[in-house]
matplotlib code that plots the C-alpha trace (Angstrom):
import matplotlib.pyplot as plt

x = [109.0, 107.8, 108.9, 112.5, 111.9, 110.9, 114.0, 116.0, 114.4, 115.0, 118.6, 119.1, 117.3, 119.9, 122.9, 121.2, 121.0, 124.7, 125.5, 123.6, 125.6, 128.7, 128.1, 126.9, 128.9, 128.4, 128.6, 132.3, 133.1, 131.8, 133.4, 136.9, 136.7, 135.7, 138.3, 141.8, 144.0, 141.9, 141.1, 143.8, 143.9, 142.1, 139.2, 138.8, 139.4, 136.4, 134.2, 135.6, 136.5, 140.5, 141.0, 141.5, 144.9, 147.8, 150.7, 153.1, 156.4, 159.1, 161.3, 158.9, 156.9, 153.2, 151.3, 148.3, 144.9, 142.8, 138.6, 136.3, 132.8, 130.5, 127.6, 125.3, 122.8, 120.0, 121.9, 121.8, 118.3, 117.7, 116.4, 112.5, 111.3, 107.9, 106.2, 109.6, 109.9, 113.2, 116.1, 118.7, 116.7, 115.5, 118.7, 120.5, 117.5, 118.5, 121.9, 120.6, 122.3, 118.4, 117.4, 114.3, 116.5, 119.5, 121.6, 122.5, 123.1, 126.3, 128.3, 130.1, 132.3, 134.0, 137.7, 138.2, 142.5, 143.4, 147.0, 148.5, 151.1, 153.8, 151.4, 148.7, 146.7, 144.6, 146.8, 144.6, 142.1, 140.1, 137.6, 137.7, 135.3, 136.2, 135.2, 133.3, 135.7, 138.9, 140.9, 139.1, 135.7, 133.8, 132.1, 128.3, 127.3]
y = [55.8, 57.3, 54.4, 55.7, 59.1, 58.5, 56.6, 59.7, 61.7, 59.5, 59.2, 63.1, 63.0, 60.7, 62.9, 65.9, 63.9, 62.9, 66.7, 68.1, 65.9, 66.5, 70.6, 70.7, 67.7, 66.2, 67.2, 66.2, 68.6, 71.8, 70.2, 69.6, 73.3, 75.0, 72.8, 74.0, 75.6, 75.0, 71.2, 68.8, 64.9, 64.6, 66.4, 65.0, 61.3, 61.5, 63.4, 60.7, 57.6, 56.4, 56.8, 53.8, 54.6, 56.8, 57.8, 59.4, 60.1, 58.9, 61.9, 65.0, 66.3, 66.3, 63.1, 61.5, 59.9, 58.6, 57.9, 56.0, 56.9, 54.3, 55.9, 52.8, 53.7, 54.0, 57.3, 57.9, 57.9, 59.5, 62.8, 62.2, 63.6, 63.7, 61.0, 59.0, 56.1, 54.8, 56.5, 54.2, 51.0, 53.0, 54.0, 50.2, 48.4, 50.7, 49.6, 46.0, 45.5, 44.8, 41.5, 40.5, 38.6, 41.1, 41.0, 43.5, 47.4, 48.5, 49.9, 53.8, 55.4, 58.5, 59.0, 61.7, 62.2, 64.4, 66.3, 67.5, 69.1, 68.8, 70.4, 67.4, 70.7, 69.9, 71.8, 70.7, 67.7, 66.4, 64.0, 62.1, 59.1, 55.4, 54.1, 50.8, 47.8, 49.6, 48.3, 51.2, 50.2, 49.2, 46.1, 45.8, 43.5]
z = [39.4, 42.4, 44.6, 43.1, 44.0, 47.7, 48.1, 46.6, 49.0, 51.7, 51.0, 50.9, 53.9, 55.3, 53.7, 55.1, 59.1, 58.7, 57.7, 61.0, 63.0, 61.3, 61.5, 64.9, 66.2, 69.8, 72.8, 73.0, 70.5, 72.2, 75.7, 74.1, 72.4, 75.2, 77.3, 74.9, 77.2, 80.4, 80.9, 82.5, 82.1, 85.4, 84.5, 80.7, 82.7, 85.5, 82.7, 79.3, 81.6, 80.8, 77.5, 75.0, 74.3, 75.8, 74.6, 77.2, 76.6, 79.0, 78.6, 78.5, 75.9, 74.6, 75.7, 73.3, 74.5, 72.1, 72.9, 70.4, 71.1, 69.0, 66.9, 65.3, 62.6, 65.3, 66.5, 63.2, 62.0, 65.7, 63.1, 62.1, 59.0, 58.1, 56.0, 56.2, 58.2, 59.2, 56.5, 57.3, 56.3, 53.3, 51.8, 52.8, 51.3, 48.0, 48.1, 49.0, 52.0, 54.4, 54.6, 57.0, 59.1, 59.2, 62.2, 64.3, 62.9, 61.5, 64.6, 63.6, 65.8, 66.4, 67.2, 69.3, 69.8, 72.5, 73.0, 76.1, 76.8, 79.6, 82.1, 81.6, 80.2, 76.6, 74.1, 70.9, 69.7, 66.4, 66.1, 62.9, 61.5, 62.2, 58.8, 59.0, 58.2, 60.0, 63.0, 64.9, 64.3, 67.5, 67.0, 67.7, 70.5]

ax = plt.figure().add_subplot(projection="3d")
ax.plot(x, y, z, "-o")
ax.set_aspect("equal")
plt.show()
């Protein structure tokens, strides 16, 4: 029973890591925010690197890049807590997915999509979760 519990707490424990990182997001979020209305392409390229994909518009308009930034379980269970010892492996090994040999750790990412308009200025941008399984998961090497 209390073997249960700890793994209850362990897994809130988790929920509450993956909440902090959701609420106060990366540093790419406070860059991007701070950069609406001020950053251009060539400043988001030598800071980001070229992003993955670009959508530019042959005849004018609002052009789209798109950056996935990979986030593995590791950067995950980067939060200690006390008397805990790795949440990740705790709350997998609940749902039976930890095995002594496992291979390498499932490999999260974050997709960042950046508008701009016809000025090559950043007009707006979102960051959403690349679920594990999807075409825009990066694969762990």
């Amino acid at each position: 029973m209390r073997r249960m519990g700890r793994r209850l707490l362990t897994a809130g424990a988790v929920l509450l890591a993956g909440a902090m990182l959701a609420c106060g997001g990366p540093w790419r979020d406070r860059y991007f925010d701070n950069g609406v209305d001020r950053l251009t392409q060539e400043e988001v390229s030598e800071r980001m690197g070229p992003p993955h994909t670009a959508k530019i518009p042959t005849l004018g308009g609002d052009s789209v890049w798109t950056y996935r930034v990979p986030i593995s379980d590791k950067d995950l269970a980067s939060v200690t807590f006390s008397g805990l010892t790795d949440p990740v492996q705790e709350v997998t090994a609940l749902m039976g997915k930890v095995a002594p040999d496992s291979p390498k750790a499932m490999l999260y990412c974050y997709r960042y999509t950046l508008t701009f308009n016809e000025q090559k200025i950043l007009k707006q941008w979102k960051r959403e979760e690349c679920a594990p399984g999807t075409h825009d998961t990066l694969n762990a090497k």
